[in-house]
VEXVOLUM-252803 format. One record per residue (C-alpha): residue in one letter; x, z, y. Coordinates in nm, 2 decimals, padded with zeros to 4 digits. Layout:
REM residues N
<gudo "A" <X Z Y>>;
...
//
This chain:
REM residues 283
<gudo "X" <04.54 01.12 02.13>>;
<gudo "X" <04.41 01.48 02.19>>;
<gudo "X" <04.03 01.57 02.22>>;
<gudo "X" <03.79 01.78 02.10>>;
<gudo "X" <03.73 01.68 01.67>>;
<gudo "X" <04.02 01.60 01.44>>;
<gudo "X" <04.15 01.27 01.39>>;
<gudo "X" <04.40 01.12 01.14>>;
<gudo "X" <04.70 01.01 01.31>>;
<gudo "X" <05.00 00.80 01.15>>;
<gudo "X" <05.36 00.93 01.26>>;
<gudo "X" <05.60 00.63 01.16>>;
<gudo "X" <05.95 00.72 01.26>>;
<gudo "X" <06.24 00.48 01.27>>;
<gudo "X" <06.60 00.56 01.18>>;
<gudo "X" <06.75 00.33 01.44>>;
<gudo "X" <06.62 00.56 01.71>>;
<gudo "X" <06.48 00.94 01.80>>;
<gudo "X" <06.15 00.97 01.80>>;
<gudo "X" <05.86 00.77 01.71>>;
<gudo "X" <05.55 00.58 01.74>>;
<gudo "X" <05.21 00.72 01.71>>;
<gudo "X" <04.90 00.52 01.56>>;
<gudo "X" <04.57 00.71 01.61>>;
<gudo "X" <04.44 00.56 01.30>>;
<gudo "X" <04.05 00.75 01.29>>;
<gudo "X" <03.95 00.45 01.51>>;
<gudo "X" <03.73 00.13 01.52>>;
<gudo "X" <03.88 -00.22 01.53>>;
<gudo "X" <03.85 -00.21 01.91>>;
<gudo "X" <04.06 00.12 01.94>>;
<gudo "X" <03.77 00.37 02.02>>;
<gudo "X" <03.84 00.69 01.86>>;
<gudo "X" <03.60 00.85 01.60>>;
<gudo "X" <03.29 01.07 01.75>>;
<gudo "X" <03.33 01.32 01.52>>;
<gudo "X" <03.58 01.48 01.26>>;
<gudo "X" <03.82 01.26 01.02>>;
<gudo "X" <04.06 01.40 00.75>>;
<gudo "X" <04.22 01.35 00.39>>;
<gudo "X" <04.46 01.06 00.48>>;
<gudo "X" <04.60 00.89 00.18>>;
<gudo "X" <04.85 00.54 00.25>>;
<gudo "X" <04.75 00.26 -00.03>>;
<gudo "X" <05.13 00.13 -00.20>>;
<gudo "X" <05.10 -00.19 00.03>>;
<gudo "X" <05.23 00.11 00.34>>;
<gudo "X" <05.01 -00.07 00.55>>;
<gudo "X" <04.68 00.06 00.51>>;
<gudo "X" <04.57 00.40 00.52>>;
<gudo "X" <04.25 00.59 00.32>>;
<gudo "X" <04.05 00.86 00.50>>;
<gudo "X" <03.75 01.06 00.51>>;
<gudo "X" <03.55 01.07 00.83>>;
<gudo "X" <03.24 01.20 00.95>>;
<gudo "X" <03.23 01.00 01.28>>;
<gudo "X" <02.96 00.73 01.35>>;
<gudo "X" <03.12 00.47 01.57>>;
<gudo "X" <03.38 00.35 01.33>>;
<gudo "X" <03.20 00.05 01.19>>;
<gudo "X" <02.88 -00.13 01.37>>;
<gudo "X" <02.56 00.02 01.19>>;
<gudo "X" <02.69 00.37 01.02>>;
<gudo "X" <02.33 00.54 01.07>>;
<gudo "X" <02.38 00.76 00.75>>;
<gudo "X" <02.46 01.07 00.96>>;
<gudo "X" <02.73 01.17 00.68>>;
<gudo "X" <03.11 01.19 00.55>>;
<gudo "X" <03.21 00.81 00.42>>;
<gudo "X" <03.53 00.67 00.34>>;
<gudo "X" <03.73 00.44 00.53>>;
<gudo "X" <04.03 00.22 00.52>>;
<gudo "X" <04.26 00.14 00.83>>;
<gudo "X" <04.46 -00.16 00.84>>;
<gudo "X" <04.76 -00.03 01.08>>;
<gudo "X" <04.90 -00.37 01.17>>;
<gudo "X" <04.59 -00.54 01.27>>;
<gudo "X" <04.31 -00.23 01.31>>;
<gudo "X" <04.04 -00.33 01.12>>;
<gudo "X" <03.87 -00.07 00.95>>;
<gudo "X" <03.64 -00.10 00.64>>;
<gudo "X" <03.42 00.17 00.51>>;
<gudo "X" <03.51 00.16 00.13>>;
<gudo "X" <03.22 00.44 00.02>>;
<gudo "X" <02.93 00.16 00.04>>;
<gudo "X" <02.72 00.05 -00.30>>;
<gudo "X" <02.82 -00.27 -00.45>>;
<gudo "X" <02.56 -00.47 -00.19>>;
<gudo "X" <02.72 -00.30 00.04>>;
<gudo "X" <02.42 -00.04 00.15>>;
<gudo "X" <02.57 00.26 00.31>>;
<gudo "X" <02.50 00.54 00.09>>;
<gudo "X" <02.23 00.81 00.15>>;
<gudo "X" <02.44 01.13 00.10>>;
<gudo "X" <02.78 01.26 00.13>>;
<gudo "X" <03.10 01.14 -00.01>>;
<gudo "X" <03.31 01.47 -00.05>>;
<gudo "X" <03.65 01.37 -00.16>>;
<gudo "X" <03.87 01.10 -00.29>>;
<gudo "X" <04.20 00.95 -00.47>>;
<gudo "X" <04.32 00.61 -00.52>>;
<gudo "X" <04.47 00.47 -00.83>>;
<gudo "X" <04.86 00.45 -00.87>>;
<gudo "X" <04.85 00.07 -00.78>>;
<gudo "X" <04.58 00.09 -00.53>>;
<gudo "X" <04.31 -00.13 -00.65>>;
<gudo "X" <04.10 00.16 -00.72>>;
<gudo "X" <03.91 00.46 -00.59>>;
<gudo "X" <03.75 00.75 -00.74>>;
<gudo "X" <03.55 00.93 -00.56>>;
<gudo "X" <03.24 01.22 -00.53>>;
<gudo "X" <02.90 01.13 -00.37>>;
<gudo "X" <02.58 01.30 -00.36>>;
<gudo "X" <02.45 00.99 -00.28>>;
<gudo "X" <02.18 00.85 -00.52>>;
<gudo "X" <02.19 00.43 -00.42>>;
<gudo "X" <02.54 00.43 -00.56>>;
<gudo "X" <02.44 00.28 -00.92>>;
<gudo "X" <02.10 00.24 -01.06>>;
<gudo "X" <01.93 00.49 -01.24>>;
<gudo "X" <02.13 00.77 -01.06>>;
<gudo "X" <01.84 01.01 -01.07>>;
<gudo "X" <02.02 01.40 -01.17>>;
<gudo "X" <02.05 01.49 -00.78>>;
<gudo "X" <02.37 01.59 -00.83>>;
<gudo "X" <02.74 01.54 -00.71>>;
<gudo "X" <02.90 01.27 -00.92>>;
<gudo "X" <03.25 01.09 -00.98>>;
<gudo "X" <03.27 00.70 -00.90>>;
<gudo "X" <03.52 00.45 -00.94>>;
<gudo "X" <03.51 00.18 -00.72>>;
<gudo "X" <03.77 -00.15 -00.76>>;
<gudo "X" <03.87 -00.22 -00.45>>;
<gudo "X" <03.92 -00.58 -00.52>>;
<gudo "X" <03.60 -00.71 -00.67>>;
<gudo "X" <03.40 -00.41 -00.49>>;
<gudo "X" <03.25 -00.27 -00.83>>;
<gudo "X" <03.14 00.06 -00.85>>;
<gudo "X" <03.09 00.25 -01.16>>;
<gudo "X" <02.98 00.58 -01.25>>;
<gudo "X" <03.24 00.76 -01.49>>;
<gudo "X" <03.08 01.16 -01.46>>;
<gudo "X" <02.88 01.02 -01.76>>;
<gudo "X" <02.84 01.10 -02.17>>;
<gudo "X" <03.01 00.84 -02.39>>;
<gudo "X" <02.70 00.62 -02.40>>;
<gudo "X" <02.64 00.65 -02.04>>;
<gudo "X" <02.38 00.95 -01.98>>;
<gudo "X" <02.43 01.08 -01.67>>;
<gudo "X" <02.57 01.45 -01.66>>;
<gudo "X" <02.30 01.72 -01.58>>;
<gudo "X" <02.49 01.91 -01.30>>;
<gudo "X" <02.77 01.81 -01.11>>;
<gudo "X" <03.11 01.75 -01.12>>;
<gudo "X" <03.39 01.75 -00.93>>;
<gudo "X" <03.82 01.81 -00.92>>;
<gudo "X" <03.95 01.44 -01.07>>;
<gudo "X" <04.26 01.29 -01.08>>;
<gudo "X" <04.33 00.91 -01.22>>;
<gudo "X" <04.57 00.85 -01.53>>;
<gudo "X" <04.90 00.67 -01.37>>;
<gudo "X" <04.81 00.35 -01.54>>;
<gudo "X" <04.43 00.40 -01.37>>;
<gudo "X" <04.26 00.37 -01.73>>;
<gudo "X" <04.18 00.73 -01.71>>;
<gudo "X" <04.01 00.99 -01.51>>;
<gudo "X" <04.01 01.37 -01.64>>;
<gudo "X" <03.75 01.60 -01.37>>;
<gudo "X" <03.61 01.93 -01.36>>;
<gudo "X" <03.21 01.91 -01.52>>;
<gudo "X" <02.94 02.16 -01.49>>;
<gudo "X" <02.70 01.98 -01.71>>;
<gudo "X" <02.59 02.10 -02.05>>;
<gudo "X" <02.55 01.72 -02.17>>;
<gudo "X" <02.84 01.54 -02.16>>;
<gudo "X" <02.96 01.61 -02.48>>;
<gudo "X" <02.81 01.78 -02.79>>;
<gudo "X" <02.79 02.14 -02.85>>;
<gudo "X" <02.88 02.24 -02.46>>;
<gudo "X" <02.70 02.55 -02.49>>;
<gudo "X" <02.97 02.81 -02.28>>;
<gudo "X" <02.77 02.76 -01.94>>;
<gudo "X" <03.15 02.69 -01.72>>;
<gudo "X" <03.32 02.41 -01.59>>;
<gudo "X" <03.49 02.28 -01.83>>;
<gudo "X" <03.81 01.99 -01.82>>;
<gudo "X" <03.66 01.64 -01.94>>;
<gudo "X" <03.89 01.27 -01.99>>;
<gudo "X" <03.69 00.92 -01.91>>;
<gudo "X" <03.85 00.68 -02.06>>;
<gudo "X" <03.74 00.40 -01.84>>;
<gudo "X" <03.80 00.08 -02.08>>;
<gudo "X" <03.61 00.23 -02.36>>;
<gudo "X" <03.38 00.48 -02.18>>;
<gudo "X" <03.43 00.71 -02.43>>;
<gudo "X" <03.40 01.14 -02.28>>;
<gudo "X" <03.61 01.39 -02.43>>;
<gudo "X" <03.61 01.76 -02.33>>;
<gudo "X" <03.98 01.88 -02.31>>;
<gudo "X" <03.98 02.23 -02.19>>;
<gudo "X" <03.92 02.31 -02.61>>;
<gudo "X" <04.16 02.53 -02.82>>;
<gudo "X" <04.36 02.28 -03.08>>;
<gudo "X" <04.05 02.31 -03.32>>;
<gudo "X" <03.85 02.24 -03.13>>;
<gudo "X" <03.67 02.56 -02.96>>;
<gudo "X" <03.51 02.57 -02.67>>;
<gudo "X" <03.66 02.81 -02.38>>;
<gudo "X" <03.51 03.11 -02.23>>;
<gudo "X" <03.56 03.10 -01.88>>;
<gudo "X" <03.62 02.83 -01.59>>;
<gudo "X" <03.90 02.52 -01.63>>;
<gudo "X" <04.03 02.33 -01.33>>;
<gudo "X" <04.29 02.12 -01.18>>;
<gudo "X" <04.37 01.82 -01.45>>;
<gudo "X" <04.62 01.66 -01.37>>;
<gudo "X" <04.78 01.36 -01.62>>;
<gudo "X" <05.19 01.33 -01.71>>;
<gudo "X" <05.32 01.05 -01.64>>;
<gudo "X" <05.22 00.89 -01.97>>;
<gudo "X" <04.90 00.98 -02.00>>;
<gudo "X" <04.92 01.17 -02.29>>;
<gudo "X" <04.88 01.52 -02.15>>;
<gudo "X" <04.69 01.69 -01.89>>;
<gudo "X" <04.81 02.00 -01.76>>;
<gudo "X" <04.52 02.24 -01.60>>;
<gudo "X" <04.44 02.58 -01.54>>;
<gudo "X" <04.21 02.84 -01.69>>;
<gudo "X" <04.07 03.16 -01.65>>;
<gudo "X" <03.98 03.13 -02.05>>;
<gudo "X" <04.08 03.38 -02.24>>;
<gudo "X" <04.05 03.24 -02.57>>;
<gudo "X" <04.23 02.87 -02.55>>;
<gudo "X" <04.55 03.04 -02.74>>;
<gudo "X" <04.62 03.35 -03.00>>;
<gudo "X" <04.69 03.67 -02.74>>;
<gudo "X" <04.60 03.58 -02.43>>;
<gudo "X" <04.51 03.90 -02.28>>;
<gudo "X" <04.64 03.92 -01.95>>;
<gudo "X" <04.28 03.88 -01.75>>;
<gudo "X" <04.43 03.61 -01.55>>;
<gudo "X" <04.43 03.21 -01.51>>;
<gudo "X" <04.70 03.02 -01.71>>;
<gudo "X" <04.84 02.68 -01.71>>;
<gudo "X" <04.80 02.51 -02.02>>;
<gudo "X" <04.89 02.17 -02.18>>;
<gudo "X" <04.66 01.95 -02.39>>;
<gudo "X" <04.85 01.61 -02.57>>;
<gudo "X" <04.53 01.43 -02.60>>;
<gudo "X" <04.67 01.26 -02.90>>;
<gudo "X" <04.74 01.58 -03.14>>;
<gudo "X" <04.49 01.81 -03.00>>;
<gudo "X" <04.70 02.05 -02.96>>;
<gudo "X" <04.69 02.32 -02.66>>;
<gudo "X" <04.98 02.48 -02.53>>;
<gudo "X" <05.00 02.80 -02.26>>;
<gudo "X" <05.34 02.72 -02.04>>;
<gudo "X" <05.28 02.96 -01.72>>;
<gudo "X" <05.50 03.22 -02.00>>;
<gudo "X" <05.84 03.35 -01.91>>;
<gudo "X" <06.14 03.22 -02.05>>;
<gudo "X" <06.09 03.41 -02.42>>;
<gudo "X" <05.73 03.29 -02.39>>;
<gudo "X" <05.57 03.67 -02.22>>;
<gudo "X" <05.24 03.58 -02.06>>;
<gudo "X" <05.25 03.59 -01.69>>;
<gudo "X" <05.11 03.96 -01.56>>;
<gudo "X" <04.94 03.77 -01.27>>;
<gudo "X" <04.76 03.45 -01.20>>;
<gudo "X" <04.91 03.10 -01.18>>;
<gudo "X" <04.76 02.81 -01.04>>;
<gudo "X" <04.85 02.50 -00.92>>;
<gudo "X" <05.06 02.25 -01.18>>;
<gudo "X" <05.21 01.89 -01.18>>;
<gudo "X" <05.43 01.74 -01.40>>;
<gudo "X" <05.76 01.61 -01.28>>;
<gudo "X" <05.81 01.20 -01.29>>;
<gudo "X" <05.95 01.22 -01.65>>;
<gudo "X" <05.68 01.42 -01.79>>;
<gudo "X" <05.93 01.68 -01.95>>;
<gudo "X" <05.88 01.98 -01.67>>;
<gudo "X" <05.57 02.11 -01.48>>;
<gudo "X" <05.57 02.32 -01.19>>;
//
């Protein structure tokens, strides 16, 4: 299974005995390995298909893009499907950069500098897509409230566990009102209503002055915990360094947690958070 580009390879090992079996899984249908690198492998719930990125031509008949897509790998049988296509099922015309799926599987969000993903997709810029992998829709979500499309591009997303959210990491100055503090900043897409909300605020409202990152939802979906190198989300922040904070995107309200036990701020950086499966701890 060894040769000169990475592949994604699947290790299942069985309790009854030692060892294992070895799937190379960066493959076509036929078993001929990928021409070029593959990485990123993600299983779907079902345990018997595997998500990855690849850069490799040969997987599919008639992947002429000369680019990274996004495949899926049925393990049991070996087909292979390239999932980053538009909803005709044109291959795209630029890179898809990365990707997660949806707690239940039936959908993927993904970044593409491609411009033949959706119509009108005009800003030449990297942009957030959901695709449902059942009826093959694909929608842009990197988008105002009434469906603009952001002026520079965004990245950094992670799905709500009930898949009706996605909160990312923007650039753009237009996806909500008053976005005047040239940074990334922490945005939610709620995908059944459409409606953007900028979350990397104080708890009035105020926009931060440096870089957010790394949204990630509690189990609920009532929080997303991030980081910042914002020194103004809460009262006496002056440590120069990046925090973990907490926004309950009901209240508002914005909390600093990367604080020792008496609630000192950290004398260093902190990256890097997740809530547990109950929602009340991050690490």
């Amino acid at each position: 299974i060894v040769d000169d580009v990475n592949d994604v390879v699947l290790e299942k090992v069985f309790q009854q005995v030692q060892g294992g079996i070895v799937t190379l899984v960066s493959s076509s249908i036929d078993g001929i390995q990928g021409n070029n690198w593959s990485n990123s492998p993600v299983f779907l719930p079902d345990g018997i298909h595997v998500a990855f990125m690849s850069y490799a031509s040969n997987l599919i008949p008639d992947d002429t893009n000369n680019t990274t897509d996004i495949f899926v790998k049925n393990i049991q049988t070996g087909a292979i499907e390239r999932l980053s296509v538009a909803l005709n099922g044109a291959q795209l015309n630029d890179a898809s950069n990365e990707f997660i799926l949806s707690a239940d599987g039936t959908k993927m969000a993904f970044s593409s500098q491609a411009s033949n993903l959706v119509q009108g997709d005009t800003n030449g810029q990297s942009d957030i897509f959901v695709k449902d992998l059942i009826t093959g829709s694909v929608v842009l979500v990197s988008t105002t409230t009434n469906g603009t499309q952001a002026n520079r591009s965004s990245q950094d997303f992670a799905f709500s566990s009930d898949g009706k959210k996605i909160a990312f990491v923007g650039f753009a100055s237009n996806l909500v009102p008053n976005d005047t503090n040239n940074f990334g900043d922490v945005f939610v897409k709620d995908l059944i209503t459409g409606v953007t909300t900028r979350i990397s605020t104080t708890t009035n409202g105020g926009q931060a002055n440096n870089y957010s990152r790394g949204p990630s939802f509690s189990p609920d979906g009532t929080k997303v915990v991030f980081q910042s190198d914002a020194s103004n989300l809460v009262e006496n922040d002056t440590n120069s360094g990046s925090d973990i904070f907490i926004k309950d995107l009901i209240t508002g309200n914005l909390t600093r947690i990367s604080t020792a036990s008496d609630g000192a701020q950290a004398n260093r950086f902190s990256y890097g958070s997740i809530f547990s499966p109950d929602g009340k701890k991050v690490a």
